[in-house]
Structures are given as structure tokens and as C-alpha cells.
C-alpha positions in Angstrom: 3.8 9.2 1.2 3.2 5.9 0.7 7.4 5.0 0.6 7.5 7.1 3.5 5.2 4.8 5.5 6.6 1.7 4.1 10.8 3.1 5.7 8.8 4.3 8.8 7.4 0.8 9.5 10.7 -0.7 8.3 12.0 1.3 11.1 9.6 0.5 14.0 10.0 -3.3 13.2 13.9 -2.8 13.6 13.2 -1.2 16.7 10.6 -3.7 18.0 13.1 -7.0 16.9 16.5 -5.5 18.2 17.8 -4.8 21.6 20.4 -2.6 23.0 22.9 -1.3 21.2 21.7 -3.3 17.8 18.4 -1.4 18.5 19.7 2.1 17.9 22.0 1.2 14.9 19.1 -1.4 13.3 16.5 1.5 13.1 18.2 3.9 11.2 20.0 1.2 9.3 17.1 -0.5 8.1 15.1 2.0 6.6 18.2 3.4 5.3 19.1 0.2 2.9 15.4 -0.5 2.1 15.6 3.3 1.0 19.5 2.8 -0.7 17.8 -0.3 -2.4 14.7 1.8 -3.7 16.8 4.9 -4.7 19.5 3.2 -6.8 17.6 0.6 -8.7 15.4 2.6 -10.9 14.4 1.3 -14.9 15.6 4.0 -17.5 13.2 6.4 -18.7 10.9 5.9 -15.3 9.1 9.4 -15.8 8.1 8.8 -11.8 11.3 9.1 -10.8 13.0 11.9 -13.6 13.9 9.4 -15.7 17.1 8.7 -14.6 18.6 5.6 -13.0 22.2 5.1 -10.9 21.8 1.2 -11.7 19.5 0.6 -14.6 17.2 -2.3 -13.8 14.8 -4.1 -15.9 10.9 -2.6 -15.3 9.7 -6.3 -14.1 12.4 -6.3 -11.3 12.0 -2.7 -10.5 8.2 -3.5 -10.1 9.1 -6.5 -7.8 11.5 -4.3 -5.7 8.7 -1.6 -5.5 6.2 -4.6 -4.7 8.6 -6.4 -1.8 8.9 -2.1 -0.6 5.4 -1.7 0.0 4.1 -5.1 1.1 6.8 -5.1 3.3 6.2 -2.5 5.3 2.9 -3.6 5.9 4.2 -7.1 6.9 6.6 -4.8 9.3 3.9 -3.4 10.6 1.9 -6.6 11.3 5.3 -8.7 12.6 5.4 -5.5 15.4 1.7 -5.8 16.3 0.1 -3.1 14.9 -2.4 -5.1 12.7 -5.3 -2.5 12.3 -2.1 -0.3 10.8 -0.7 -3.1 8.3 -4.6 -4.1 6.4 -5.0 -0.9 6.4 -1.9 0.1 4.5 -2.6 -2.8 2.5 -5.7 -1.9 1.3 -4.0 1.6 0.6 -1.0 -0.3 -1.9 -4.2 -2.1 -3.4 -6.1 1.1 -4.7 -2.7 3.0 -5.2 -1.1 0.1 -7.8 -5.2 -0.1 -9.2 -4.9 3.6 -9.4 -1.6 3.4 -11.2 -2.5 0.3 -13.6 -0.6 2.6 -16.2 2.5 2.6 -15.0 2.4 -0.9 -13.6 1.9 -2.3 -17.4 4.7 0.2 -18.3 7.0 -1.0 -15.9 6.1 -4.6 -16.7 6.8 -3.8 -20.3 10.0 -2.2 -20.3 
């Protein structure tokens, strides 16, 4: 849910920065490459993700993508106005990663 939210935000600041034309084509192609970038950069034997990875990527930098993901969707989310929204999907990415400590040191391991 949480990536979900972070390409949905991605999306409504492409809409919000964009006119025209640019508008249309910017909020499906945002998400889309924030969502190419998440989907193909993946550290080997990541049991989130089945373990697999199309471009194998070192857990630190994978934990950095997932990082820049997430914080910035809520930055998206602030930049189009919607402040209440963006703290409060902060705060969410704040207990999920304290929730997930595990995998964090995993990731910052491997």
C-alpha cells in the first residue's frame, strides 16, 4: 500500500506541475519510472520481493532507492499542497521502516 501511495502522489504532483499536453503524458509517466526504477533494482536474495532481481543492486543502494520512493511521495504530496496528507504519510514510513528494523539492517548488510 505504502508504494502504492508513494506512485499515486508521484502522479498528482505531475499533474499539479505540468500543463496541457505535458500534463497528461507527465502523470502516467512519472509514476511509471519511479515504479520501472523500484521494480528493476532489487538486491539478490530480497525475500520481500521473491528473491529475485532484473539488475542486482547492492542492499545499501536498494535501501536508498526505497528511502528516496517513499519520502518522496510525501515531498510530492507537500510540493502539491496537501500538507495534512504528506506528515501524515511520513509518520506512516516512520513506524513502517521502525516496524521493519529487520529487514532494514538486512538490506544495509548485504
Amino acid at each position: 500500500m505504502l508504494e502504492l501511495a508513494a506512485l499515486a502522489s508521484f502522479g498528482l504532483w505531475a499533474w499539479g506541475t505540468a500543463s496541457g499536453l505535458l500534463r497528461y503524458v507527465s502523470v502516467v509517466a512519472v509514476p511509471l519510472a519511479v515504479a520501472v526504477l523500484w521494480g528493476v533494482f532489487a538486491t539478490a536474495g530480497d525475500a520481500s520481493r521473491s528473491g529475485g532481481a532484473v539488475i542486482a543492486t547492492p542492499g545499501p543502494l536498494r535501501f536508498l532507492l526505497e528511502l528516496a520512493v517513499f519520502s518522496g511521495g510525501a515531498a510530492a504530496l507537500y510540493a502539491t499542497g496537501l500538507r495534512a496528507h504528506a506528515v501524515i504519510l511520513a509518520g506512516v514510513l516512520v513506524v513502517y521502516h521502525l516496524a521493519s528494523w529487520d529487514r532494514a539492517l538486512w538490506l544495509l548488510r548485504h
